[in-house]
BAZA-516138 format. One record per atom (N, C-alpha, C, CB): residue in one letter; x, y, z. Coordinates in steps of 0.2 Angstrom, whole numbers, padded with zeros to 4 digits, always signed. Each point is the difference from the previous one (the first is absolute). Glycine has a CB too. Layout:
residues N
AXYZ
...
END
This chain:
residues 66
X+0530+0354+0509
X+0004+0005-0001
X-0001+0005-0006
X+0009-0007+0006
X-0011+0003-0010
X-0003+0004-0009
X-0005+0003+0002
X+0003-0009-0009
X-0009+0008+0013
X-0006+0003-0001
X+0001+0006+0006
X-0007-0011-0005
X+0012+0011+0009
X+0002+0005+0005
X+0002+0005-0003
X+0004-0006+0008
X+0000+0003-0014
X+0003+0005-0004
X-0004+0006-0005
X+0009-0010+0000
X-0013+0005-0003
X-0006+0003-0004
X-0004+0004+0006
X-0001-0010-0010
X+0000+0008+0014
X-0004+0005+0006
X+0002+0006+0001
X-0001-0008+0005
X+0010+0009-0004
X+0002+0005+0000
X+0000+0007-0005
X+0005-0009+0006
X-0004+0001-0014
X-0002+0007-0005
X-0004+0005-0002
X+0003-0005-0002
X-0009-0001+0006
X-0007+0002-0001
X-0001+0007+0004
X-0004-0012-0002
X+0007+0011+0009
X-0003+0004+0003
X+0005+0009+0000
X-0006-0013+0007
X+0012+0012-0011
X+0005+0006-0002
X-0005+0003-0005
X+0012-0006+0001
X-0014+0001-0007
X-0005+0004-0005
X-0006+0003+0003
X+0004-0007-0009
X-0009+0005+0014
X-0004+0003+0003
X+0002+0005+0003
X-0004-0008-0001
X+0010+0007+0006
X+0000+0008+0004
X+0006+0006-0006
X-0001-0008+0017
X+0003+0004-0022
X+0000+0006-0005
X-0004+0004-0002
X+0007-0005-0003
X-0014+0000+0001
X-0006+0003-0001
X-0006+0006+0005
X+0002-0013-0005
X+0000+0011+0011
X-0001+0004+0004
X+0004+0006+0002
X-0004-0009+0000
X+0011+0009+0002
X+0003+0006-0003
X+0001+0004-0004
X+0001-0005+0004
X-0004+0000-0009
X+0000+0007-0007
X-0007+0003-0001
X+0009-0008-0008
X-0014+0005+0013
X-0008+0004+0001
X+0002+0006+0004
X-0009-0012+0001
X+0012+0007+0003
X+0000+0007+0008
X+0003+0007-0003
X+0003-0010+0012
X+0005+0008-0017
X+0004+0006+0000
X-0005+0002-0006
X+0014-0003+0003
X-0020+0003-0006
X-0002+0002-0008
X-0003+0007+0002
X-0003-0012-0006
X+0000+0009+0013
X-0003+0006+0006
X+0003+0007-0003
X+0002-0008+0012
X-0005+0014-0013
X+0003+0006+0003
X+0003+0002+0004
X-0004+0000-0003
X+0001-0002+0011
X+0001+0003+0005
X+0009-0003+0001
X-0016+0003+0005
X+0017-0006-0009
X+0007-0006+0003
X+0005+0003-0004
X-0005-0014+0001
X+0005+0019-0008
X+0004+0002-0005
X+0004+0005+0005
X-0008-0002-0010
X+0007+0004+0015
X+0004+0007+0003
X+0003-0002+0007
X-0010+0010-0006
X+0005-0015+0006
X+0001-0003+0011
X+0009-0003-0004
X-0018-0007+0009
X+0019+0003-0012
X+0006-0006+0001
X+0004+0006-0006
X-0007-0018+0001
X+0014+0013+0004
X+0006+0004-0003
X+0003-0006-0004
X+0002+0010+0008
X+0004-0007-0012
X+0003-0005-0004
X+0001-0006+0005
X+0006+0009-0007
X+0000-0004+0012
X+0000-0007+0006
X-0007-0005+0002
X+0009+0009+0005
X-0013-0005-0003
X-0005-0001+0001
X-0002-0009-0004
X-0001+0015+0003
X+0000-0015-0010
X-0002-0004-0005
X+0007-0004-0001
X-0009+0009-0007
X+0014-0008+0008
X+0007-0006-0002
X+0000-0004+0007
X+0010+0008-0009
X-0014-0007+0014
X-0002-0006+0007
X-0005-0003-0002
X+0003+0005+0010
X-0008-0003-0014
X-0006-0005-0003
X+0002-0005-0002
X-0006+0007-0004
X+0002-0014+0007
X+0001-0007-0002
X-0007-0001-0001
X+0012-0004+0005
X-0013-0002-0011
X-0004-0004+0001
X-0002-0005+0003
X+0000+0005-0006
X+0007-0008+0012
X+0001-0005+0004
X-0002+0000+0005
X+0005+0000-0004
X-0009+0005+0007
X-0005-0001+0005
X-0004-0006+0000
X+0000+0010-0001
X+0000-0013+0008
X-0005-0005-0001
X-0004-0001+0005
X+0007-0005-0006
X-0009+0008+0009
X-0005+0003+0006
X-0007-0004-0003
X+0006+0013+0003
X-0007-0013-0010
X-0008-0001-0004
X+0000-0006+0000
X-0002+0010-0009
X+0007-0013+0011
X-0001-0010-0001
X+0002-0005+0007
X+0004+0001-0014
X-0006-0005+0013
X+0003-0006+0005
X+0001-0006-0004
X-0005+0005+0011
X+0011-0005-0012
X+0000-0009-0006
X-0001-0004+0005
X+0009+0000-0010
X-0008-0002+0016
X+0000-0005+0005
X-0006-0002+0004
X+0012+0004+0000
X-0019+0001-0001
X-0001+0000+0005
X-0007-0002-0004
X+0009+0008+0009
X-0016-0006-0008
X-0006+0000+0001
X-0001+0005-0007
X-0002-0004+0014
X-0001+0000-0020
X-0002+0006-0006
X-0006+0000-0002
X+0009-0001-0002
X-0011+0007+0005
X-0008+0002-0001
X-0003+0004-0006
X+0000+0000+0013
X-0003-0004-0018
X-0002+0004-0006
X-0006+0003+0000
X+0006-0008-0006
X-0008+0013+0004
X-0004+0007-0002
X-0002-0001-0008
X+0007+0009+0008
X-0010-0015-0010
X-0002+0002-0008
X-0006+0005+0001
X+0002-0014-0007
X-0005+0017+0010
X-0004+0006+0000
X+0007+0007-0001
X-0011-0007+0009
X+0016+0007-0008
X+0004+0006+0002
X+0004-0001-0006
X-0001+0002+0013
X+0004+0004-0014
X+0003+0001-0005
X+0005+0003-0001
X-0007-0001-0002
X+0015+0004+0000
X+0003+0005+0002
X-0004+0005-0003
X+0010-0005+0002
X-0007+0011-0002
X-0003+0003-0005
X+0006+0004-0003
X-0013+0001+0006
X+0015-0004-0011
X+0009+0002-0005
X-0004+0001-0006
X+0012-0010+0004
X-0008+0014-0005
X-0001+0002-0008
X-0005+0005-0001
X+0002-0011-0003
X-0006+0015+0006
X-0006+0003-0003
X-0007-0002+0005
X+0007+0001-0013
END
């Protein structure tokens, strides 16, 4: 249940990381409205499966940060 948990954190701080790439964009400054941004979550979980088959990429990378 503890490492489910840690999983969860992990993967909030990642898709915050990603959110905050996608909005750094220009083209995103003018498209989203207030409303728009207060439905942003980083709860999405579409990017994992904890239950299922977990295939690692040490070749791949995100690419966060620069």
């Amino acid at each position: 249940m503890l490492a489910l948990h840690i999983l969860q954190v992990c993967l909030v701080y990642v898709n915050t990381l990603m959110l905050q790439e996608v909005l750094a964009e220009p083209e995103w400054q003018d498209a989203l409205t207030a409303k728009d941004r207060s439905g942003l979550t980083p709860l999405f979980s579409s990017n994992m499966n904890p239950y299922g088959d977990i295939r690692l990429n040490t070749g791949n990378r995100l690419a966060l940060g620069g």
